[in-house]
Backbone and ligand atoms as CSV (ligand in chain L), in Angstrom:
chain,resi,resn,atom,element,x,y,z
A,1,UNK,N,N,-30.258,30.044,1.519
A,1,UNK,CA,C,-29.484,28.826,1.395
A,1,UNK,C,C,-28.446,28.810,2.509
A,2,UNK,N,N,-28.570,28.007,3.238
A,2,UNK,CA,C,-27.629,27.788,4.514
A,2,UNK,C,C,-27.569,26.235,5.483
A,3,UNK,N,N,-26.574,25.851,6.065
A,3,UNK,CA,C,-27.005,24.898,6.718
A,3,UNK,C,C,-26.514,24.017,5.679
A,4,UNK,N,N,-26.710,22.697,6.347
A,4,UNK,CA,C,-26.887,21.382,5.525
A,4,UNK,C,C,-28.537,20.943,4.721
A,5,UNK,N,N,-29.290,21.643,4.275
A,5,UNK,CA,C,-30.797,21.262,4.529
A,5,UNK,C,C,-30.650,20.302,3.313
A,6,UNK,N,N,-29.735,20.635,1.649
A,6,UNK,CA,C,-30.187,19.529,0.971
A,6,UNK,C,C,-29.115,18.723,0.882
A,7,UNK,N,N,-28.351,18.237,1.797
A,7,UNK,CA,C,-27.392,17.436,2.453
A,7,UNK,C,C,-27.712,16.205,2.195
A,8,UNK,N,N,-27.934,15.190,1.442
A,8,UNK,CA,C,-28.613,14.084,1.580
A,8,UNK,C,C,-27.888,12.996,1.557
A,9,UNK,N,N,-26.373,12.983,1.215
A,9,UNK,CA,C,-25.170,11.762,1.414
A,9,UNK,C,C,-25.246,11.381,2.853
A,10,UNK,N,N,-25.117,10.019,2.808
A,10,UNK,CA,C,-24.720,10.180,4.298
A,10,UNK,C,C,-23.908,10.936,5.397
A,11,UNK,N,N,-23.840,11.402,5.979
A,11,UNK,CA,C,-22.843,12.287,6.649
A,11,UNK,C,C,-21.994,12.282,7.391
A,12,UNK,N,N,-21.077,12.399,7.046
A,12,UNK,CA,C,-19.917,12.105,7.685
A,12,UNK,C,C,-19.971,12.702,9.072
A,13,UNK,N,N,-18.463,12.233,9.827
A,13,UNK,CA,C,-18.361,13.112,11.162
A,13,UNK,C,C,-18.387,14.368,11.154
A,14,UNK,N,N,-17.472,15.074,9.827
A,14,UNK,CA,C,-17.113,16.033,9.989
A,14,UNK,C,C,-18.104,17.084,8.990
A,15,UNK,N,N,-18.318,17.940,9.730
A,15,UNK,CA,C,-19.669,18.821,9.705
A,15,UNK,C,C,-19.017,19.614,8.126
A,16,UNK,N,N,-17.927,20.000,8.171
A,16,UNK,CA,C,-17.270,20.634,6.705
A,16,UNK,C,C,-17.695,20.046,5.612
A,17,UNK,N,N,-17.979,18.752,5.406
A,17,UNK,CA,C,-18.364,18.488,4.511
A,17,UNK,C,C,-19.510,18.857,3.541
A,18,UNK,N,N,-20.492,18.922,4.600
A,18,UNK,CA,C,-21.569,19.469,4.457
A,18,UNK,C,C,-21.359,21.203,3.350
A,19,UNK,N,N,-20.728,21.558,3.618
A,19,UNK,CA,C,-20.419,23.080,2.288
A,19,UNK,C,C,-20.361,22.260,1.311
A,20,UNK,N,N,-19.677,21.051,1.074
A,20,UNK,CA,C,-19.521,20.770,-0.243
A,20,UNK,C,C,-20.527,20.629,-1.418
A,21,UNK,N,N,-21.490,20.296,-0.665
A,21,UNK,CA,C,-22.930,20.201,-1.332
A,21,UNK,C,C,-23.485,21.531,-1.685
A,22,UNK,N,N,-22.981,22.586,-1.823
A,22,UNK,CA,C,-23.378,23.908,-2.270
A,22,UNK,C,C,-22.276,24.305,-2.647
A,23,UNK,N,N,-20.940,24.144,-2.075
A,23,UNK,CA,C,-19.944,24.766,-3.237
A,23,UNK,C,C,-18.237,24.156,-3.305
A,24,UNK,N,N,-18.265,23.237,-4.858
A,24,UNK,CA,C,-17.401,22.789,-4.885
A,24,UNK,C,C,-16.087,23.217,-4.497
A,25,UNK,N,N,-15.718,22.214,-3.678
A,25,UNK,CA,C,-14.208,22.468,-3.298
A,25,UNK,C,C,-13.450,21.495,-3.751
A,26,UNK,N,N,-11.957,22.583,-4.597
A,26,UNK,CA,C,-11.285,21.811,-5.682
A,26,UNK,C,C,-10.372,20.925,-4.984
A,27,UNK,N,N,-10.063,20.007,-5.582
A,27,UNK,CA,C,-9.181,18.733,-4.705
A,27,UNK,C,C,-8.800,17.880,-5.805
A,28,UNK,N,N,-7.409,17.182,-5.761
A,28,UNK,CA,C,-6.512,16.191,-6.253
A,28,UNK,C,C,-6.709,14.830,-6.229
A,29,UNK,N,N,-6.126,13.845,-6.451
A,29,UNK,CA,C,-6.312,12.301,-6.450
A,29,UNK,C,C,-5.055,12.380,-5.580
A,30,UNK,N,N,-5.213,10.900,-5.424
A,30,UNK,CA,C,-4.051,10.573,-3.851
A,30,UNK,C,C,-2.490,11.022,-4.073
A,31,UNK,N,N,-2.427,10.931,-5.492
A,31,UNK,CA,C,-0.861,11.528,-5.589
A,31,UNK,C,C,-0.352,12.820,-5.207
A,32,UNK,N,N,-1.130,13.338,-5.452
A,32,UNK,CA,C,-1.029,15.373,-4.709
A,32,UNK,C,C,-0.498,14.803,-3.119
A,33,UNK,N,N,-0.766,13.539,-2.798
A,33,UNK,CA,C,-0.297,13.466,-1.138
A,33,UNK,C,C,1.105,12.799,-1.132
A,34,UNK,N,N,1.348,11.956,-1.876
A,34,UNK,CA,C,2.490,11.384,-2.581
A,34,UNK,C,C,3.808,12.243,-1.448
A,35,UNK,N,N,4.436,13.043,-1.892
A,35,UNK,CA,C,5.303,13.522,-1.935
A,35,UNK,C,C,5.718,13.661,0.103
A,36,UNK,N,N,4.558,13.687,0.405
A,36,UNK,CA,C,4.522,14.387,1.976
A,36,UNK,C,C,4.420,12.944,2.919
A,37,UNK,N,N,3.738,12.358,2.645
A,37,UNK,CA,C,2.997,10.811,2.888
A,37,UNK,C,C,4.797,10.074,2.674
A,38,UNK,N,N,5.621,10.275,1.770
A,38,UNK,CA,C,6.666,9.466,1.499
A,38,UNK,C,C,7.799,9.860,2.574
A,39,UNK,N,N,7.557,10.933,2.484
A,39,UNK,CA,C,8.752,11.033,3.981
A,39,UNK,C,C,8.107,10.491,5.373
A,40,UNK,N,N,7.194,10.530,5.455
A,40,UNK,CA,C,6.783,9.756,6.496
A,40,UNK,C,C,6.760,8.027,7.020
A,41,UNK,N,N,5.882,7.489,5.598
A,41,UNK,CA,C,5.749,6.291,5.484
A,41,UNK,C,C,7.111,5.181,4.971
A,42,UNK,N,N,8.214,6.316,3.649
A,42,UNK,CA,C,9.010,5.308,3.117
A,42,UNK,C,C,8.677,4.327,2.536
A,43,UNK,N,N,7.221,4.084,1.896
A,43,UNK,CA,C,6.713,3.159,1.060
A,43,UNK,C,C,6.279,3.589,0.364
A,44,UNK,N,N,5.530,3.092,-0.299
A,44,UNK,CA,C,4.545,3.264,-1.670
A,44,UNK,C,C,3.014,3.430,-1.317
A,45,UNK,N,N,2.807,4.170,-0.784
A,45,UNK,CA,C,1.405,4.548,-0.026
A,45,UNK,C,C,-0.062,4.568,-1.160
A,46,UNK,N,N,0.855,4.989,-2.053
A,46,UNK,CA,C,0.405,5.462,-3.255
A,46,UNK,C,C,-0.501,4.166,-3.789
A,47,UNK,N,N,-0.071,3.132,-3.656
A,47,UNK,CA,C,-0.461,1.693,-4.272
A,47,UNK,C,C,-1.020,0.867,-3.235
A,48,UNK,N,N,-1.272,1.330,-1.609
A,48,UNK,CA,C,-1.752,0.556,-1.003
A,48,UNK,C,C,-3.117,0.887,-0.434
A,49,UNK,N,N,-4.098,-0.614,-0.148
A,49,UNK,CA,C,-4.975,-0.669,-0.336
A,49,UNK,C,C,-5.354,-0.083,1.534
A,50,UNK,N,N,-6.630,0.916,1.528
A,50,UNK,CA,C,-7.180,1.469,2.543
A,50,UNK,C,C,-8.628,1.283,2.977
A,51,UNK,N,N,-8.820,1.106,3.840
A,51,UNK,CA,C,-10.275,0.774,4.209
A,51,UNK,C,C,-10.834,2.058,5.049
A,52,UNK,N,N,-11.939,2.486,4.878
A,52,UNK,CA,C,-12.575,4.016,4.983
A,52,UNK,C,C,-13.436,3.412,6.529
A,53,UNK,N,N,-12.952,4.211,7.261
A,53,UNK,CA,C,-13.691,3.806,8.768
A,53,UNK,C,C,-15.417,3.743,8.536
A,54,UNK,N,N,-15.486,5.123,7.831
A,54,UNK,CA,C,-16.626,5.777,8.072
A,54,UNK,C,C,-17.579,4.812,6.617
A,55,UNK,N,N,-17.118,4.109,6.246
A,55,UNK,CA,C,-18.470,3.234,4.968
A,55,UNK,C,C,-18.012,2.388,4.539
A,56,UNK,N,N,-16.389,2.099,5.281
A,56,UNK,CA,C,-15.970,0.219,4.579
A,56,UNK,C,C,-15.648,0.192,3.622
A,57,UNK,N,N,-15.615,0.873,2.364
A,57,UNK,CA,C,-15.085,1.292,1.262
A,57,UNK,C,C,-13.136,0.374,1.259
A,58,UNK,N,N,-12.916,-0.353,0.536
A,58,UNK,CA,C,-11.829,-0.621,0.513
A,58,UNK,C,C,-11.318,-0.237,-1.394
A,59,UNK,N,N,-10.113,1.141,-1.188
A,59,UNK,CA,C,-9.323,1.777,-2.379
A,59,UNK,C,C,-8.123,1.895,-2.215
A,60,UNK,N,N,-7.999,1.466,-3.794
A,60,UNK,CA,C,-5.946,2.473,-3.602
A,60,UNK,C,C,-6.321,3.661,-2.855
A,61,UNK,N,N,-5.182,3.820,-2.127
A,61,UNK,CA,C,-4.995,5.362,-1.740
A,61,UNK,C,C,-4.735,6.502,-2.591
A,62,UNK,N,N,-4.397,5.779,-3.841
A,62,UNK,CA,C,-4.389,6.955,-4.952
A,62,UNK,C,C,-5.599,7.301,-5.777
A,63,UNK,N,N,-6.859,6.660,-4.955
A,63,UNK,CA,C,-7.905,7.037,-5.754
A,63,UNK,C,C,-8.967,7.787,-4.613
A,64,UNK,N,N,-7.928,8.634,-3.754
A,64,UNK,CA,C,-8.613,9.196,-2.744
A,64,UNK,C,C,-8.704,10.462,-2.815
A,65,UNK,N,N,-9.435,11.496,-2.760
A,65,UNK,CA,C,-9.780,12.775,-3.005
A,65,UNK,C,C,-8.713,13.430,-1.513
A,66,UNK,N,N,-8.001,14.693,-2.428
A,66,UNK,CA,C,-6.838,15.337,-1.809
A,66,UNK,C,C,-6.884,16.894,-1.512
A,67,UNK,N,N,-7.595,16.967,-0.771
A,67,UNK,CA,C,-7.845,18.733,-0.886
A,67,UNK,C,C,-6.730,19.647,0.084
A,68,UNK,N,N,-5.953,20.836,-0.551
A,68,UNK,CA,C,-4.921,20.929,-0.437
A,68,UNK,C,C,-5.418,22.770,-0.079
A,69,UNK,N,N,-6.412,22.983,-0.024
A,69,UNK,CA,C,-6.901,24.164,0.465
A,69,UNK,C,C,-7.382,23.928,2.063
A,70,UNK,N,N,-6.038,23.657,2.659
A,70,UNK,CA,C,-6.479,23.654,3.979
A,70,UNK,C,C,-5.420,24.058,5.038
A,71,UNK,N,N,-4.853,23.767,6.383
A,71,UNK,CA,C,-4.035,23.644,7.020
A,71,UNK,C,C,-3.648,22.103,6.774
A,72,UNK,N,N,-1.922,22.200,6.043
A,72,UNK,CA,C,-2.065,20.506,5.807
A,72,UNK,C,C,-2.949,20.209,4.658
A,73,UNK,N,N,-2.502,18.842,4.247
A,73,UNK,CA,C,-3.549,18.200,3.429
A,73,UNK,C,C,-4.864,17.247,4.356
A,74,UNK,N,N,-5.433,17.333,3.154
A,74,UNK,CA,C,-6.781,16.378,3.686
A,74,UNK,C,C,-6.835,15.597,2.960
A,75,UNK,N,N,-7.103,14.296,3.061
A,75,UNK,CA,C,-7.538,12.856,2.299
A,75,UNK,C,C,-8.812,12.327,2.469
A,76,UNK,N,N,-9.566,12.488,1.550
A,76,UNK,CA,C,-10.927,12.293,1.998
A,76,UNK,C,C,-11.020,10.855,1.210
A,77,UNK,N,N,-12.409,10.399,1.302
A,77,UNK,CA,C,-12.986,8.809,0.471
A,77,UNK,C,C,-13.949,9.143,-0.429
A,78,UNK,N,N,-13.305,8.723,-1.688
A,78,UNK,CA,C,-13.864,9.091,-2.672
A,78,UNK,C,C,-15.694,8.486,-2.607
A,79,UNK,N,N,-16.061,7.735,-1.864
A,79,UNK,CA,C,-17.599,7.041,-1.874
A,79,UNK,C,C,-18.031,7.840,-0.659
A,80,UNK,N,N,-17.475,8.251,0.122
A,80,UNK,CA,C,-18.259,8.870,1.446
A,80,UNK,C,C,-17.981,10.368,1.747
A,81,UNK,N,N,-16.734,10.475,1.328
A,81,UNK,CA,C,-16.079,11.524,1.425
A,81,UNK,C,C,-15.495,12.326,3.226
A,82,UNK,N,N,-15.670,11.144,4.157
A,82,UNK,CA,C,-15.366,10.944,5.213
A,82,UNK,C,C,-13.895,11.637,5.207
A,83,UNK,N,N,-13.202,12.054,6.078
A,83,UNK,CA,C,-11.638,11.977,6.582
A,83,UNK,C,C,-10.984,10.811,6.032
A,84,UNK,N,N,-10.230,10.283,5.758
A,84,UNK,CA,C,-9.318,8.980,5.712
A,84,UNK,C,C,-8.337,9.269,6.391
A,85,UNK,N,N,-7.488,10.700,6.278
A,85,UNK,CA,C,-6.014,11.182,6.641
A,85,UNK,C,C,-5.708,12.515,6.651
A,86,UNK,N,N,-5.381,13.454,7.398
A,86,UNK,CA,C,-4.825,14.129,7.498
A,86,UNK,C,C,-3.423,14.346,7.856
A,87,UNK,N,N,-2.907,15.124,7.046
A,87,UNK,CA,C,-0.988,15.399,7.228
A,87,UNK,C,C,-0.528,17.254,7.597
A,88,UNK,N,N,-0.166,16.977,8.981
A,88,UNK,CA,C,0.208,18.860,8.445
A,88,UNK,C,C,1.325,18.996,8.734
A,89,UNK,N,N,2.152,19.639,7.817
A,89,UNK,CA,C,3.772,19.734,7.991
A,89,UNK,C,C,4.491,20.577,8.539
A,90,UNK,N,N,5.060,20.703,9.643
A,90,UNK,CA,C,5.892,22.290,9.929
A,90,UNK,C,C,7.224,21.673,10.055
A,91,UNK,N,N,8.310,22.962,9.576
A,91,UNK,CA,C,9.282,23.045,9.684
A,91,UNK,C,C,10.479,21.767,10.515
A,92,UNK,N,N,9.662,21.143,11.609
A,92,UNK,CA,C,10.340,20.219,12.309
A,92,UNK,C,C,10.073,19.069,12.588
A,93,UNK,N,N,8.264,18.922,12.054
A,93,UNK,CA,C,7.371,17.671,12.460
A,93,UNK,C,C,7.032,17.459,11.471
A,94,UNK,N,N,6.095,16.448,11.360
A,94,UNK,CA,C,5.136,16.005,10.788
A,94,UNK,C,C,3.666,15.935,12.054
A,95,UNK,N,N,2.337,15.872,11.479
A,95,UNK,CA,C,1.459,15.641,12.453
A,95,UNK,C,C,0.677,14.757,11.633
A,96,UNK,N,N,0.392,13.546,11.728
A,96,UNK,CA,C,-0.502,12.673,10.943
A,96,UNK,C,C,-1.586,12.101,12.053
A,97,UNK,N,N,-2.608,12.154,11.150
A,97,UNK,CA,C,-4.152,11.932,11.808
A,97,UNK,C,C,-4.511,10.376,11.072
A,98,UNK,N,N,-4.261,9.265,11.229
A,98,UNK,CA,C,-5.107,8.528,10.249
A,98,UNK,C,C,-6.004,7.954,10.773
A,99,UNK,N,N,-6.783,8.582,11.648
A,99,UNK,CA,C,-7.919,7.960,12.259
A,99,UNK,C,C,-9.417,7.217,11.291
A,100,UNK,N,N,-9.670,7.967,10.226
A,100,UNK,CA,C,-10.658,7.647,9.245
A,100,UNK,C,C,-10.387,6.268,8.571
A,101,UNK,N,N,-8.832,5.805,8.600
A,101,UNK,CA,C,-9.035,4.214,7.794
A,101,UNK,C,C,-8.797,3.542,8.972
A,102,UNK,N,N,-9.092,2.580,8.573
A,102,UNK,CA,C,-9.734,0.828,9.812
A,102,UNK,C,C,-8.191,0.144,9.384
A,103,UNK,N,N,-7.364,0.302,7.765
A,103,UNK,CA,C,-6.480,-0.445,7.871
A,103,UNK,C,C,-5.996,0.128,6.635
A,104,UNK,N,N,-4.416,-0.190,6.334
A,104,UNK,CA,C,-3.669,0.361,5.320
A,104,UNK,C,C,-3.176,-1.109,5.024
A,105,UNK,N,N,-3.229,-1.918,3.933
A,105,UNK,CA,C,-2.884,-3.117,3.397
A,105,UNK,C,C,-1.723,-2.965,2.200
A,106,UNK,N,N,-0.559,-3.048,2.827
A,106,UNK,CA,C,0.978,-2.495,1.708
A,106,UNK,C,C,1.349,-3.852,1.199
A,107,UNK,N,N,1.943,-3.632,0.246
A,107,UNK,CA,C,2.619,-4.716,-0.736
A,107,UNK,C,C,4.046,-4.562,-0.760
A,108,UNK,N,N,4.284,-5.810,0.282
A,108,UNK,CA,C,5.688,-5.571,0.712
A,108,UNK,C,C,6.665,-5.962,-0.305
A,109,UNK,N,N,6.248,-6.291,-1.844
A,109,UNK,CA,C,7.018,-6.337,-3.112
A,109,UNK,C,C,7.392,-4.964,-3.215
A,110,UNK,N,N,8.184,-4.740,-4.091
A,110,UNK,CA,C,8.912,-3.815,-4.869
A,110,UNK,C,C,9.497,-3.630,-5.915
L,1,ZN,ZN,ZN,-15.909,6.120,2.957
């Protein structure tokens, strides 16, 4: 058993994914990102609507798979399981990746 061979989701860019299909890797809903995402953004990230580059998928961001066994968090799409976001935090920065969504749609209510 090796490889991607019974890989059969569509596949994302990122080749990591591919383990998942032989061995679950544990991960959160979008709020596990909550906390890190808020010093950055200053909104409610949590409640706004995201569109998944990689399959068009439009979700709350809180219904996005959060895997926290990594460098940084990862935000994946719950239908494709593509990237959406990456965040990695050191001491003086922030480094945010949001290359995986097409668009973040906020609700400028409060
Ligand atoms: Zn997707």
């Amino acid at each position: 058993m090796n490889s991607a061979d019974n890989f059969t989701a569509s596949e994302p860019e990122d080749q990591d994914i591919a383990a998942a299909a032989h061995h679950a890797i544990p991960y959160l809903d979008g709020n596990a990102a909550a906390g890190a995402l808020s010093e950055v953004f200053r909104i409610d990230i949590i409640a706004a609507l995201g569109r998944c580059r990689h399959c068009g998928s439009v979700r709350y961001f809180g219904a996005a798979m959060v895997f926290t066994d990594a460098p940084g968090l990862v935000v994946r799409c719950r239908d494709c399981q593509g990237v959406l976001l990456r965040v990695v935090e050191t001491p003086t920065r922030y480094w945010l990746d949001l290359s995986g969504l097409s668009y973040l749609e906020i609700d400028r209510e409060e």
